[in-house]
C-alpha positions as CSV (number, residue, x, y, z in Angstrom):
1,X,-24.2,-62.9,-14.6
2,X,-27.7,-61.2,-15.0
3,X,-29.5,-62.3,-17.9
4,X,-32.7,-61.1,-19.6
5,X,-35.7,-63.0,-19.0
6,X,-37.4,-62.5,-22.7
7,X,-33.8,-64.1,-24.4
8,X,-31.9,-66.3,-21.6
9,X,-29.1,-66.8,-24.0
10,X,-28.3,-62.9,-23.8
11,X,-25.5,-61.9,-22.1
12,X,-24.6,-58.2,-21.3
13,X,-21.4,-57.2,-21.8
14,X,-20.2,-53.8,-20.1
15,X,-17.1,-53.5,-22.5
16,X,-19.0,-53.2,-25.7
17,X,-21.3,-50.8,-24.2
18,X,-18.5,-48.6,-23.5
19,X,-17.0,-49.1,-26.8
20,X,-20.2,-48.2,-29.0
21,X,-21.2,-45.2,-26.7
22,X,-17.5,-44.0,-27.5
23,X,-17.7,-44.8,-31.5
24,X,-20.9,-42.2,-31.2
25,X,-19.4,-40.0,-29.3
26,X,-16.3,-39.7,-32.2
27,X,-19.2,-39.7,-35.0
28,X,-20.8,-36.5,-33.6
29,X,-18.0,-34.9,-33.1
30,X,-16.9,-35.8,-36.7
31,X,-20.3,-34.7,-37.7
32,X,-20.6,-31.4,-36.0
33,X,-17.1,-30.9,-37.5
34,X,-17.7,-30.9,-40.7
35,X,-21.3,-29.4,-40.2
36,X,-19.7,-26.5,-39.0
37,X,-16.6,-25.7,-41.8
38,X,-18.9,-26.9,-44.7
39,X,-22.5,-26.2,-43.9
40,X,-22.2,-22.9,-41.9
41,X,-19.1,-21.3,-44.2
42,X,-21.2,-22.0,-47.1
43,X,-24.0,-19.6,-45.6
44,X,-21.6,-17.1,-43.9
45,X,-20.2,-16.5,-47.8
46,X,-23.8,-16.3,-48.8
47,X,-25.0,-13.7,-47.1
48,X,-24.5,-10.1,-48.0
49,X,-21.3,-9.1,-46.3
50,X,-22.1,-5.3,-45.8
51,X,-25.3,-6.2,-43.8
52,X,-22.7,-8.6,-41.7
53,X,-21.2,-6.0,-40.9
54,X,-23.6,-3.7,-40.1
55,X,-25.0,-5.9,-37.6
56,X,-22.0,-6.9,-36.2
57,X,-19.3,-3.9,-35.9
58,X,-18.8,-3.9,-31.9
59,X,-18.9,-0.6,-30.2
60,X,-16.8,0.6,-26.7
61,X,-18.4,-0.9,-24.2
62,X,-20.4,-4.0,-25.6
63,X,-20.3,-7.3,-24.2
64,X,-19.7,-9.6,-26.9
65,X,-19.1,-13.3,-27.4
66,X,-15.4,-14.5,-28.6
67,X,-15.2,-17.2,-31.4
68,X,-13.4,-20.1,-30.5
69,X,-13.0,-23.1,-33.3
70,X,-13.0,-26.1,-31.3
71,X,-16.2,-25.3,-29.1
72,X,-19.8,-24.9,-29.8
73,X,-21.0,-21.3,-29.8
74,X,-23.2,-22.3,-26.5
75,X,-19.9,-22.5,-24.9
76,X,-18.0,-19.1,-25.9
77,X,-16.9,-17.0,-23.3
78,X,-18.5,-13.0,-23.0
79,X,-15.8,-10.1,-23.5
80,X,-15.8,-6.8,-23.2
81,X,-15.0,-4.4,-25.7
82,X,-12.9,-1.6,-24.7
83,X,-11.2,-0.1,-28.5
84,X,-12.7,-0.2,-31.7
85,X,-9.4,0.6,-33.9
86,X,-10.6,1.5,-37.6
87,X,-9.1,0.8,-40.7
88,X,-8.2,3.3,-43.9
89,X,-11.6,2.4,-45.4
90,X,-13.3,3.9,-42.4
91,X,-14.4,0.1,-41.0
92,X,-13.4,-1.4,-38.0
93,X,-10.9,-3.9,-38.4
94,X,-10.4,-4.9,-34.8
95,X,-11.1,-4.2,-31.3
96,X,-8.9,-4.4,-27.8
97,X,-11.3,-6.5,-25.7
98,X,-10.9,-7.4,-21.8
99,X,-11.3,-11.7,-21.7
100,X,-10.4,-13.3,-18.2
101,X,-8.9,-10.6,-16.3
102,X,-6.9,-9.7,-19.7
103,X,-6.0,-7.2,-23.0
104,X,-6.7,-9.0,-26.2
105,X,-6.8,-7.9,-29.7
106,X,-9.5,-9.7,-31.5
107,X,-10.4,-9.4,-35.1
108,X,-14.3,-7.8,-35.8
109,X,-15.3,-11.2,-37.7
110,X,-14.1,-13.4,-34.4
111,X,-16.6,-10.7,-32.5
112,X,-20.2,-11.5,-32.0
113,X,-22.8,-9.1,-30.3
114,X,-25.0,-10.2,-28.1
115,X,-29.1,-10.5,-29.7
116,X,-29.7,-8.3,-27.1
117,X,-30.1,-4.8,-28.7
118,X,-31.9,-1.2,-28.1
119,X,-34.8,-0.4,-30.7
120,X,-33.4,2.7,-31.3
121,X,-30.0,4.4,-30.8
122,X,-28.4,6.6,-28.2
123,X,-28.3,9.6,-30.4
124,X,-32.3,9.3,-31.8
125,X,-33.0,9.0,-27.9
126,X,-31.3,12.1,-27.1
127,X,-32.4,13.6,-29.8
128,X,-36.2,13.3,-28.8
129,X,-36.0,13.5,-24.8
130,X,-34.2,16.9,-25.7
131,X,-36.8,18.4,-28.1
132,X,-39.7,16.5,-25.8
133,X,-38.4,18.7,-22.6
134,X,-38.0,22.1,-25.1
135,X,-41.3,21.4,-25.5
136,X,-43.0,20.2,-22.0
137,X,-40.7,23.5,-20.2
138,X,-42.4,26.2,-22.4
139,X,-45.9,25.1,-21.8
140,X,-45.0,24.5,-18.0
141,X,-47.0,27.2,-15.6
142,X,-46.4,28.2,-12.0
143,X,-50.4,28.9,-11.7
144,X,-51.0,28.1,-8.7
145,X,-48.0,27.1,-7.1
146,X,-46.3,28.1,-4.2
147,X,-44.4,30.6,-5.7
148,X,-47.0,32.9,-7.0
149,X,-49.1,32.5,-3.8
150,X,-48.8,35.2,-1.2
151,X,-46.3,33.9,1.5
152,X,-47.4,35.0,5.4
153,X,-45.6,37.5,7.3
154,X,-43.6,36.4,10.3
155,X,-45.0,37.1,13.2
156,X,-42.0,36.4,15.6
157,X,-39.4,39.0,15.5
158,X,-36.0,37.7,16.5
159,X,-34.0,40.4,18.2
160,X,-30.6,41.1,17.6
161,X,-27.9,40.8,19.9
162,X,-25.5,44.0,21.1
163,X,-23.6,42.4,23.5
164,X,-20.3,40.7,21.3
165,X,-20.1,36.9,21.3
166,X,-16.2,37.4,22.0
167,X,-14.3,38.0,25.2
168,X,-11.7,40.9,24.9
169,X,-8.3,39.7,24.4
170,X,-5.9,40.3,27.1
171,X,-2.9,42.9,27.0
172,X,-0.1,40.3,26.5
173,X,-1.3,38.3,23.9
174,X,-2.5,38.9,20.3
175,X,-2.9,36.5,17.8
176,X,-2.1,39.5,14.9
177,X,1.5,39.3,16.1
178,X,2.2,35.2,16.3
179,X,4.2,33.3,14.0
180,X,4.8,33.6,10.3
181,X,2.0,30.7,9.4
182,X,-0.9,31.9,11.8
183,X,-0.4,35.6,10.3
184,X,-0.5,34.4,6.9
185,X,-3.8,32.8,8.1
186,X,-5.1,35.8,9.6
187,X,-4.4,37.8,6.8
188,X,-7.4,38.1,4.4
189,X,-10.0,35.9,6.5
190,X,-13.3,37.3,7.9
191,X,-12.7,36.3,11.3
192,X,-9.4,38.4,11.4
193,X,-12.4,41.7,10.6
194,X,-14.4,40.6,12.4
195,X,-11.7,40.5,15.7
196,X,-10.6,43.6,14.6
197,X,-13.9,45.6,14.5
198,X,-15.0,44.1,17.9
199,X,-12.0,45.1,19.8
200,X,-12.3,48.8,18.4
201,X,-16.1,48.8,19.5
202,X,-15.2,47.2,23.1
203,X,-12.4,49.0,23.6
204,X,-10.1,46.2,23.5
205,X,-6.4,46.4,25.0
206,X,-3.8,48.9,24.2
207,X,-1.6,46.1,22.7
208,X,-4.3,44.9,20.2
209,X,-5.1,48.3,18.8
210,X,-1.3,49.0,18.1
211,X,-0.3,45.6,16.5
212,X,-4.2,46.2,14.3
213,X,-2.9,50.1,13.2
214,X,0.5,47.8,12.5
215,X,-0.6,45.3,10.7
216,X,-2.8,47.8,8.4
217,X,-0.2,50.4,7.9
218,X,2.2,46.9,6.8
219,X,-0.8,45.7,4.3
220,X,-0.8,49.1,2.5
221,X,3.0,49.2,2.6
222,X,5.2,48.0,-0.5
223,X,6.4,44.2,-0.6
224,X,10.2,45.0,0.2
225,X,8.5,46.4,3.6
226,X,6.5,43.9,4.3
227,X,9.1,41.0,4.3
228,X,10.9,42.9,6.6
229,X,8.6,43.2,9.4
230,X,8.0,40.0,8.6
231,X,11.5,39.2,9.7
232,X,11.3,41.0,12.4
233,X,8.5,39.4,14.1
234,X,10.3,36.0,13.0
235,X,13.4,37.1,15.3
236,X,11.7,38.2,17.8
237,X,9.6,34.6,18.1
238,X,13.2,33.1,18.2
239,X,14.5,35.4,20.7
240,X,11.5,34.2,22.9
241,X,11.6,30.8,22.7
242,X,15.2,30.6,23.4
243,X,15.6,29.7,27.3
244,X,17.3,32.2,29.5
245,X,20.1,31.1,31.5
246,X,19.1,30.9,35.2
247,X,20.8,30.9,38.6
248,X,20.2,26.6,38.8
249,X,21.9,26.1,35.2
250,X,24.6,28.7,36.1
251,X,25.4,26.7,39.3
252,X,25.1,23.3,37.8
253,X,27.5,25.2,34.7
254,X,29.6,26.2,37.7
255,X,29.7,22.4,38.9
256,X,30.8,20.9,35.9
257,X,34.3,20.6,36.3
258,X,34.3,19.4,39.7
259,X,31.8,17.0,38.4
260,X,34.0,16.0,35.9
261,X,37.1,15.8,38.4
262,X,35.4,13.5,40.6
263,X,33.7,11.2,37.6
264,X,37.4,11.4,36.6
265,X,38.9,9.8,39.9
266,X,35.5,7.5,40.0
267,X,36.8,5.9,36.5
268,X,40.4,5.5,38.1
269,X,39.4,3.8,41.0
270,X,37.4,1.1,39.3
271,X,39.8,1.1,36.4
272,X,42.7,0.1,39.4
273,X,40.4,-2.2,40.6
274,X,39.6,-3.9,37.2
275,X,42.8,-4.6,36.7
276,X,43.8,-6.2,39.8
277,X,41.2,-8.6,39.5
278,X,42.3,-9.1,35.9
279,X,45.7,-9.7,37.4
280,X,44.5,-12.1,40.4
281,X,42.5,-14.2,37.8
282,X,45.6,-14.8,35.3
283,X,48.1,-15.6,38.0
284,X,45.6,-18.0,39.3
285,X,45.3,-19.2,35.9
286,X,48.5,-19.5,35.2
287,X,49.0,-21.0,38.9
288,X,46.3,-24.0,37.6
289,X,48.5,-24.5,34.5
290,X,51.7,-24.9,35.8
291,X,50.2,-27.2,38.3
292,X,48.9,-29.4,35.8
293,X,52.0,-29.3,34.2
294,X,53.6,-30.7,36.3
295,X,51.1,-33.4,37.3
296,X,51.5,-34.4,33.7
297,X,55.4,-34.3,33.7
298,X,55.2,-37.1,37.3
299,X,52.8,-39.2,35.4
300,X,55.0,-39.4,31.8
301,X,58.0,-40.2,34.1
302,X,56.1,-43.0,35.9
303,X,55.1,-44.4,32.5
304,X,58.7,-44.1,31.8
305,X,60.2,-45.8,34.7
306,X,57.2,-48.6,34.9
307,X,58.2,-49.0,31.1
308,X,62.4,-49.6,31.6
309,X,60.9,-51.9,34.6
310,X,59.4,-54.1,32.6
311,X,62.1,-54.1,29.4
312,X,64.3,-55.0,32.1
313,X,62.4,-57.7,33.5
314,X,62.0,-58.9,30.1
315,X,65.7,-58.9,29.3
316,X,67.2,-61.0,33.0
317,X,63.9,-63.6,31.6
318,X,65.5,-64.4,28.6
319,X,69.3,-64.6,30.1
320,X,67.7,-67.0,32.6
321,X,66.6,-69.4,29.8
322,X,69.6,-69.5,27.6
323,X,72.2,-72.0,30.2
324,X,69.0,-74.0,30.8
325,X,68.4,-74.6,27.2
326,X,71.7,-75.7,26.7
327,X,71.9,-77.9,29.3
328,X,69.2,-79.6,27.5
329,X,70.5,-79.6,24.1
């Protein structure tokens, strides 16, 4: 054991350190206890309430600290406030706050805001940027600027071009008499004008002027109209995309029932052949049992025979012995 060199009688003792460091711990804690429910209560009820709550009515949106009892205030978690709910004397009673990830309700006295506060108010600020900017716009000037200075004239001219950008359309197509859904696209868009005054200017094909004269005369025609030419070019897109019978299907059509004839005798044929394999296998089958049978029918009447053997072995033994014992007696 170490000893101290000023009092070689001392002896340290790690026990009774631990011991008074935990007595001092429980006195603090005692102490801060009843510092806190008798010291700090008495000023809380001291001081003017209204002024309290002045200062300390939470807003949406404030961080705040959340009381908790058994911890120091150095230790209380931040919240934030997302409801202030108000009571029938127009104060806030208490407010939904967001803690960990969660909804709370809090009461306004368990809410402390942060010191961290603006001098002055959202409303005074907009208040005075607003009548600052009234003011600064009014004695703004363009003097000077770009917009009262004389702008050059352009001294490139860009010509313009006659030719049109677009091919012509051929004579079998036209994209005015498509399906329902690229029509309805075509409709009342500015490319469907512009198509429409090109191929009058270039003389476009004799099938894209009538379906144009078409489609205006069914634009200025009534509704009930209107849905039935719609119809009609709907049948007539289903009538072209059916497929036309040719001479290939018709011959393969033709085929089908000798087809089928053949695929019929095909199915026979294996079917017969099937089952005289099936057959083959089971009288082999049953060919394996029976011979086993009757392997195990021999070897039960060997046992059988070796077995009256030796019972009558047994029995001419003991008629042997009996005279010969009694010769002896």
């Amino acid at each position: 054991m170490a000893t101290d060199p000023e009092d070689p009688e001392y002896t340290p003792n790690p026990n009774k350190l631990k011991t008074m460091l935990q007595k001092a711990d429980s006195r603090l804690n005692s102490f801060w206890e009843i510092w806190r429910s008798e010291y700090l209560l008495s000023l809380r009820e001291r001081a003017n309430q209204r002024l309290n709550n002045e200062q300390q009515t939470p807003n949406e949106g404030d961080i705040v600290l959340v009381e908790e009892e058994a911890n120091p205030r150095s230790v209380w978690s931040l919240a934030r406030v997302l409801k202030v709910q108000i009571g029938r004397d127009n104060k806030s009673r208490s407010a939904l706050i967001s803690h960990n990830g969660k909804e709370k309700w809090r009461a306004v006295n368990q809410l402390y805001s942060l010191e961290i506060q603006p001098e002055f108010p959202e409303t005074h600020f907009t208040t005075f940027v607003m009548s600052n900017l009234d003011n600064d716009i009014d004695s703004v000037s363009l003097a000077g600027s770009e917009d009262e200075m004389p702008q050059p004239k352009n001294r490139f001219r860009i010509p313009k071009r006659k030719r049109a950008f677009l091919r012509p359309i051929p004579q079998q197509h036209s994209p005015l008499q498509g399906p329902r859904r690229k029509r309805r696209e075509l409709q009342d868009s500015g490319l469907r004008k512009l198509f429409c005054a090109i191929s009058e200017q270039e003389g476009g094909s004799k099938a894209t002027t009538e379906a144009i004269n078409e489609s205006r005369a069914v634009e200025k025609a009534p509704p009930p109209v209107q849905k039935e030419f719609e119809q009609k070019m709907a049948k007539k897109q289903r009538e072209k995309a059916r497929t036309k019978t040719s001479d290939r299907l018709k011959q393969k059509l033709a085929d089908l029932p000798r087809a089928s004839a053949q695929k019929r005798k095909r199915k026979k044929r294996k079917q017969q052949k099937e089952r005289e394999i099936h057959d083959q296998q089971r009288a082999e089958r049953r060919n394996e049992a029976e011979e086993v049978f009757k392997k195990t029918v021999k070897q039960r009447e060997r046992r059988s025979t070796l077995i009256l053997e030796c019972e009558e072995g047994r029995i001419n033994e003991r008629k042997n012995k009996r005279p010969t014992d009694r010769r002896h007696a």
